[in-house]
C-alpha positions in Angstrom: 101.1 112.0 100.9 98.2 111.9 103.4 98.1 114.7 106.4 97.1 111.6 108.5 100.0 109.6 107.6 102.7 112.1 107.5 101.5 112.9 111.2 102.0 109.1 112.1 105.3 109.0 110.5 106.3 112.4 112.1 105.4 111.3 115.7 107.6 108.1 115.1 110.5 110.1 114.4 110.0 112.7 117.2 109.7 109.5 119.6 113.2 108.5 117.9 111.6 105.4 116.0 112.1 104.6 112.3 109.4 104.0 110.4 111.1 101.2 108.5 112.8 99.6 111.9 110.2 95.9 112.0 108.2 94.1 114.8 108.6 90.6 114.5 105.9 88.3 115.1 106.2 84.5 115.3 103.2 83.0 114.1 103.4 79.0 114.9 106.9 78.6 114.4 107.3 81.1 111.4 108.0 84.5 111.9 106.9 87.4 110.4 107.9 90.7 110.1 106.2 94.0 109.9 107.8 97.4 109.7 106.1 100.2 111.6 105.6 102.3 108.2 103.7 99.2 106.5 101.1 99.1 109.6 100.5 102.7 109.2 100.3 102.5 105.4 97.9 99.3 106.0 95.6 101.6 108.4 96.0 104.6 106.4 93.8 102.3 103.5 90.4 102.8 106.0 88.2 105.3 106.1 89.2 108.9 107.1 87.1 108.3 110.0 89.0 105.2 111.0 92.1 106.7 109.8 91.5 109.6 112.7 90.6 106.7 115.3 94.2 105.1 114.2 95.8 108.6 115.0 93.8 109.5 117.9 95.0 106.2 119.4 98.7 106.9 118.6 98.9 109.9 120.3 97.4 108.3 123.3 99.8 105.7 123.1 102.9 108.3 123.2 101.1 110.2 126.3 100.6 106.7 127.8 104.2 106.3 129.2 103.8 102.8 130.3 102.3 101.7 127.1 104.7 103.2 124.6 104.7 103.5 121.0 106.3 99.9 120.8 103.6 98.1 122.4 100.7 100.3 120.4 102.4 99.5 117.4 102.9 95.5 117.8 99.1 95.6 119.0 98.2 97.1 115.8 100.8 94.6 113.7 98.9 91.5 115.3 95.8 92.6 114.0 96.8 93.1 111.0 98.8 90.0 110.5 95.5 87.8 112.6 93.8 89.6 109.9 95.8 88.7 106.9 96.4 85.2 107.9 92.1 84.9 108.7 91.9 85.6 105.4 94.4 83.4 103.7 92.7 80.4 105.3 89.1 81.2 104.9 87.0 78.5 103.7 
């Protein structure tokens, strides 16, 4: 396993959230769902560069009382699904 990634999944669990609980997203009607260890394993894909900016972030998002771990995470889900979904209908 990647350093980066175990980190991730390590600060997850010391904030008392598992890595396979899901966000759910509903998408015009259809909803879909992402768990929080899929949006890391998506991100931990990049760069090792990016893969530090995705860690970085995380731990700002824990020190960041008011924006939680929660909200970082479903931030990072929507890209990821706006991403997928860009892609699926690209002409």
């Amino acid at each position: 396993m990647d350093k980066i990634k175990d980190e991730c999944i390590k600060i997850l669990k010391n904030e008392g959230v598992n890595p396979i609980s899901t966000i759910d997203f509903d998408v015009n009607g259809k909803v879909h769902s992402l768990s929080f260890a899929y949006i890391i394993e998506t991100y931990m894909q990049a760069s090792e560069e990016s893969k530090l900016v995705f860690l970085s972030a995380l731990k700002k998002a824990v020190a960041a009382q008011e924006m939680g771990i929660e909200k970082f995470f479903e931030g990072m889900g929507k890209l990821l699904l706006m991403t997928h979904l860009s892609e699926k209908f690209d002409i």
